[in-house]
N, C-alpha and C positions, 0 to 999 in steps of 0.2 A: 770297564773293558775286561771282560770275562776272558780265562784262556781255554783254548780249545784241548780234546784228549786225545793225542796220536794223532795232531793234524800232517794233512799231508800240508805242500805249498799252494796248492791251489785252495784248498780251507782255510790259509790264513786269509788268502789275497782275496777272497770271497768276505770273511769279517771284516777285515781293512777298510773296504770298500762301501761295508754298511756304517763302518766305523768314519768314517770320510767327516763327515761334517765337526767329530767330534775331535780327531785328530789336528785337523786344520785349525779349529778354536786353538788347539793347543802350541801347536805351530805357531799362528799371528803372534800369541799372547808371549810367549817367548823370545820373538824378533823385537817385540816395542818394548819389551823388558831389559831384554840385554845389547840389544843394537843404540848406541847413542843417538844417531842421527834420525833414528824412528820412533826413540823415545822421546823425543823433544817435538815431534808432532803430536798438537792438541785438535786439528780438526778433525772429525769425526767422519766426513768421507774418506780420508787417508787410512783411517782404523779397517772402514769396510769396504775399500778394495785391495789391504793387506790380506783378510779374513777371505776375501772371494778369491784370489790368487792364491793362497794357501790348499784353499780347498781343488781349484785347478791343478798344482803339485800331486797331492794327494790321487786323485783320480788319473793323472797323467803315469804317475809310478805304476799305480794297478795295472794298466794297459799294457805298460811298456813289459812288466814283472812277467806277467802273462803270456808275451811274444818272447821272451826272454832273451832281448835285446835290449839295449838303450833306444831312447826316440830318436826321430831325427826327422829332416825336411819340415814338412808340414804340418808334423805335430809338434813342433818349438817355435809355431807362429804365435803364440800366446806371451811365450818367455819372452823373443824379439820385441813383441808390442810393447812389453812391459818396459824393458830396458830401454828402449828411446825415450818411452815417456819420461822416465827416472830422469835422463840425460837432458830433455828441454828443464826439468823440473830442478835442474841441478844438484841432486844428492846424488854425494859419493859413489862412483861406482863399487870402493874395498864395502862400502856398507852394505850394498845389496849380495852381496860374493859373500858376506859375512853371514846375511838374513838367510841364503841359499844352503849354509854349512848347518845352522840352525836350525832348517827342515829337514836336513839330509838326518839329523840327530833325530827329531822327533819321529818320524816315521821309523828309523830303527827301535828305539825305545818302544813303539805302538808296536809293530814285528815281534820283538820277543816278550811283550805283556800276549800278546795272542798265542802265539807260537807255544809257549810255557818251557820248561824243563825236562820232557820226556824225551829219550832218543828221536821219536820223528819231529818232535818238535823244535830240537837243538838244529834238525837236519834243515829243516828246512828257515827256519831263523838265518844259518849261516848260508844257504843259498840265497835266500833272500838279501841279507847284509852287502854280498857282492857284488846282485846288482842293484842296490843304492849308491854304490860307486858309481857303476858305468853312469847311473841314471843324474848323480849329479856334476859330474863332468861333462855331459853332454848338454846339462841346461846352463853352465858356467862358460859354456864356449858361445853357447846360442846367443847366450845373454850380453857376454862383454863386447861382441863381432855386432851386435846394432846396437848396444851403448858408445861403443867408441865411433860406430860411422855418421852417428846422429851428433854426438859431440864435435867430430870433425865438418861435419856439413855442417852444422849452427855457433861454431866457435864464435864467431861475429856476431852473428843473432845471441848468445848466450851474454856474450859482454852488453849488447846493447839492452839486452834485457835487465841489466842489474843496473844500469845507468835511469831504463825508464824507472825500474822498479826505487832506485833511491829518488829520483825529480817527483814520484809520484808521494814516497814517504816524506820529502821535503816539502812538500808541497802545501801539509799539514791535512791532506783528503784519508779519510778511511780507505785502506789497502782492501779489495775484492777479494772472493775466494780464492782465486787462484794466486794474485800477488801473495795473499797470507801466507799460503802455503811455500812459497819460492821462497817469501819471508823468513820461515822456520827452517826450508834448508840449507838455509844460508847463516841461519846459524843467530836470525834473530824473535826472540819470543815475543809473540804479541802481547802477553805481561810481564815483558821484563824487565828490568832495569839496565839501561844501555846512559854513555855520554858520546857525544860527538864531537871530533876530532875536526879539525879543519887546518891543512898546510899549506902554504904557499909553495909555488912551483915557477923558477925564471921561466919567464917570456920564450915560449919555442922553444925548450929544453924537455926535448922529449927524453933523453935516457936522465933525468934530472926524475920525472915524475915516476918512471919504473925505477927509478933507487926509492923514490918517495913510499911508492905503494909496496914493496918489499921490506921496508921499514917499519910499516903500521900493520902490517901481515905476520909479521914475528915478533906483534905483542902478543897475538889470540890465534896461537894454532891448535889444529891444523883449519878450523874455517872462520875466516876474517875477512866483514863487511867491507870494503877498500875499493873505493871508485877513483879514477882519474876524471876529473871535471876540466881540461882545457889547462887553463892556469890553477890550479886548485886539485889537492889530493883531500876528499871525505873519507872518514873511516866514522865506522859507527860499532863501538865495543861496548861488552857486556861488563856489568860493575859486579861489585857484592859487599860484603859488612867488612874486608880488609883492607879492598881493593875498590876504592873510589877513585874520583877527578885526577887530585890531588898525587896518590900514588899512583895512579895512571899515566902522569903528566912527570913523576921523575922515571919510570920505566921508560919513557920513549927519548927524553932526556940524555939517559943512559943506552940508550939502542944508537941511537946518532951518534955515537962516540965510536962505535963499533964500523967500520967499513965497509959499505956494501958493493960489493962488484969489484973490492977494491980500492974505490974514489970513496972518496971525503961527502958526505953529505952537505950540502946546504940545508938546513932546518930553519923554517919558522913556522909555527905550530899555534892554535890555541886551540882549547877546554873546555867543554861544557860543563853546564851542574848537568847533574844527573835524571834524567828522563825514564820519568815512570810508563809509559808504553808507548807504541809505535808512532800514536797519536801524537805525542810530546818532541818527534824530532825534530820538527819543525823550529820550535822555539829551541830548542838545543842548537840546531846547526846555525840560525842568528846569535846564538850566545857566544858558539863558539868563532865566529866572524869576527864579531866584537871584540873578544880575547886576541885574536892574533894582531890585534892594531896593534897592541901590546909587546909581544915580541919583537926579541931585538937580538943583532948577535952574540951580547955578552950571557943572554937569558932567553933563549931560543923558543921557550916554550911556556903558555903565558898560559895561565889554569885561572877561569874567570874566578871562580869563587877564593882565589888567594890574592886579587887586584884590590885595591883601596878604590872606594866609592868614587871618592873625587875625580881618581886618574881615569874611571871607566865615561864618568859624566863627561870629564873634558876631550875626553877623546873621540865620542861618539857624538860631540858639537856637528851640528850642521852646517850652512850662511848662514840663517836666521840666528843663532845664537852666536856668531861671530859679529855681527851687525851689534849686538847687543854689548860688544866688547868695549871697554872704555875707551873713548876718543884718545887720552893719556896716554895709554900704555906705551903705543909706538914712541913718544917723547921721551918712555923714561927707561927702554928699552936703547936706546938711540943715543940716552946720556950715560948710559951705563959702560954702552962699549966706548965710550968717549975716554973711559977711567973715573966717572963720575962719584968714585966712594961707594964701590961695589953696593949700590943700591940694590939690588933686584936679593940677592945675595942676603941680606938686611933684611929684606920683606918677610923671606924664607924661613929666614932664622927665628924670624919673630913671630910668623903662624906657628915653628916647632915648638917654639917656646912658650906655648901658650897669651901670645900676646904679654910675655914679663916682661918688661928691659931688661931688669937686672940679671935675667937668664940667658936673655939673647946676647948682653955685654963677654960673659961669661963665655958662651960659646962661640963666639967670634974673636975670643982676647982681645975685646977695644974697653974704653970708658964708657957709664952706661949714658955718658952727653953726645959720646958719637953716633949710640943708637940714637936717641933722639933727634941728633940734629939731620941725620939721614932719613930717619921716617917723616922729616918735617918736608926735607927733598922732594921725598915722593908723592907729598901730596901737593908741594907746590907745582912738580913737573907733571902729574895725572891726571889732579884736579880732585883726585879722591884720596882721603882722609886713612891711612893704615890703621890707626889707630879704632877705627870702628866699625865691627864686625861687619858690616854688608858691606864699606867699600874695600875692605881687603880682601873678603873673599870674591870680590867682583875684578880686584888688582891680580887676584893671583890666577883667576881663572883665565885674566887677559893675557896673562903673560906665558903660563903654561899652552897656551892655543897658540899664541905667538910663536915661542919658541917651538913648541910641535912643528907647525907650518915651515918653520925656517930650516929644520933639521932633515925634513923630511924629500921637500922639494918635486923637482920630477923624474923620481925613481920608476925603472920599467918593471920592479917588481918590488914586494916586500909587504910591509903592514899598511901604508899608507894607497899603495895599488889595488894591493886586495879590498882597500875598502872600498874604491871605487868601482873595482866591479862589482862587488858582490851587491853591492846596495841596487843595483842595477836588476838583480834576479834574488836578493834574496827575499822569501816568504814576508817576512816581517816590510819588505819597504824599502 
């Protein structure tokens, strides 16, 4: 971009203008550079109708430079258009007011490489700089006046758009162009590494679920995936190499401790492992289902990949593997609460102990003849033998189902609810 010699203003705005396409390159490639939320868009139509809007800016200045006014009416039909779109499409409005400042910069920068250094060129640089003001306060007003009435007229439309757009990610279907896109301004990459969250919500406790999704919003500001599902609060957060499940799972931990509104939270939470792209939330958000069977008030929030195998098998039993439970168990469950010689107790001690006695006598402070004589209990009242590995883990699996069942009961909300509904609508089954 050559600069002119002694131009007047109309010789800049004449170069400008041949300069238009090359400006505007300039322009986009600096919005998706320094604008967060435009740099995190990877689809390639987003790129070129930043690049075609840019160049509408461009050519819109000229015009207006020329009348030596700012635009207005029905030449900021294009600005307007854009900004609804933005508003169904859900990216921030400070972002686009951001992209806007962006432009306002490159075209001054283009002005005084044209303009150059010679007194008529200083002169008219700094008339020209002037009105790049008028010129971008007149597009920052056009723009925010139909971003915000598109936003207010589709408020409901936008929420229920984020509900279809997560049913359609849970769903485990490939997200369309335009879902990707809402995808990305929402703040999730379609190659990234995300885990999903899943909380429980009491039954018809609607200010219960707006504490819930305010809680999982102030792990990942300022844009956090957070649906209310009915009974059910989804969140769907981005990981990285410090920041897994794991540490995700004591963050929200620790955010529950903190007050929201005021009121005390109810939490029960689980974890997913981590989901390598959009395609993957699917089995994430069953993961994290599963995890919250897990929670419980003392441990609110259940992070799948720190559960013991055993407790996720026996928890995610169906009937048919209840069916499979030993006929026994109820008898020695039944003789236990009798005061029977803390049998069940004994069983325990004796899967921790690697099936020793002399270990389990130890950890129980008895003689290693009481462990004996009570694992002899158990298989007299079960019918299965502790002592060899498939009926004990077939004794303890009864007895952990059992106990689950009796603890759990008929709760209108919790881990034991959740699982009832969700197996109802979730992906997996």
């Amino acid at each position: 971009m050559g600069t002119l010699h002694n131009p007047s203003t109309a010789d800049v705005l004449d170069r400008l203008e041949a300069e238009a396409p090359r400006v505007a390159r300039r322009m986009a490639e600096a919005s998706r550079r320094e604008v967060g939320e435009y740099a995190s868009m990877r689809d390639r139509g987003f790129a070129d109708e930043v690049l075609a809007h840019a160049l509408e800016h461009v050519l819109a200045f000229v015009r207006a430079a020329r009348t030596g006014r700012p635009p207005g009416g029905g030449e900021l039909d294009f600005v307007a258009s854009r900004g609804a779109q933005r508003a169904r499409e859900l990216i921030p409005l400070g972002a686009m007011l951001e992209v806007y400042l962006v432009g306002q910069r490159t075209v001054w920068e283009a002005v005084g490489e044209i303009a150059g250094d010679s007194p008529e060129g200083l002169r008219a640089a700094r008339e020209l700089t002037a009105l790049t003001f008028g010129y971008t306060h007149a597009i920052n007003v056009a723009l925010s006046q139909a971003y915000l009435r598109e936003s207010e007229a589709h408020a409901t439309h936008a929420e229920r758009a984020r509900r279809e757009l997560l049913e359609r990610l849970l769903s485990g279907s490939e997200p369309g162009p335009a879902e990707a896109r809402r995808a990305e301004a929402l703040g999730l990459r379609p190659d990234g590494r995300h885990v999903v969250v899943a909380a429980a919500v009491p039954a018809g406790a609607d200010e219960s679920q707006r504490a819930l999704v305010e809680l999982l919003a102030r792990l990942e500001r300022p844009r956090a995936f957070v649906v209310g599902r009915g009974d059910e609060v989804v969140a769907i957060l981005p990981v990285h190499v410090r920041r897994g499940p794991r540490e995700l799972g004591a963050e929200l931990s620790r955010a529950a401790q903190a007050p929201a509104r005021g009121q005390r939270i109810l939490l029960l939470a689980g974890v997913s492992t981590v989901c390598g792209d959009l395609r993957e939330l699917a089995r994430g958000y069953a993961e994290a289902v599963r995890a919250l069977r897990h929670a419980r008030p003392d441990a609110p929030v259940a992070v799948l990949e720190e559960l013991e195998l055993f407790d996720v098998l026996t928890a995610g039993a169906d009937d048919l593997v209840r069916r499979l439970v030993p006929a026994g168990t109820l008898a020695l469950l039944e003789a236990d609460e009798r005061g029977a010689g803390a049998l069940v107790a004994t069983l325990c001690a004796y899967a921790e102990c690697d099936l020793n006695v002399s270990r389990t006598a130890q950890l129980l402070i008895v003689h290693p003849n009481t462990v004996h004589y009570r694992l002899g209990r158990v298989a007299a009242l079960s019918g299965r033998d502790p002592r060899r590995f498939a009926d004990l883990v077939a004794l303890l699996a009864g007895v952990r189902l059992s106990q689950r069942d009796a603890q759990q009961g008929p709760q209108p909300w919790g881990p034991a609810a959740i699982s009832r509904r969700s197996s109802r609508r979730s992906p997996s089954g």
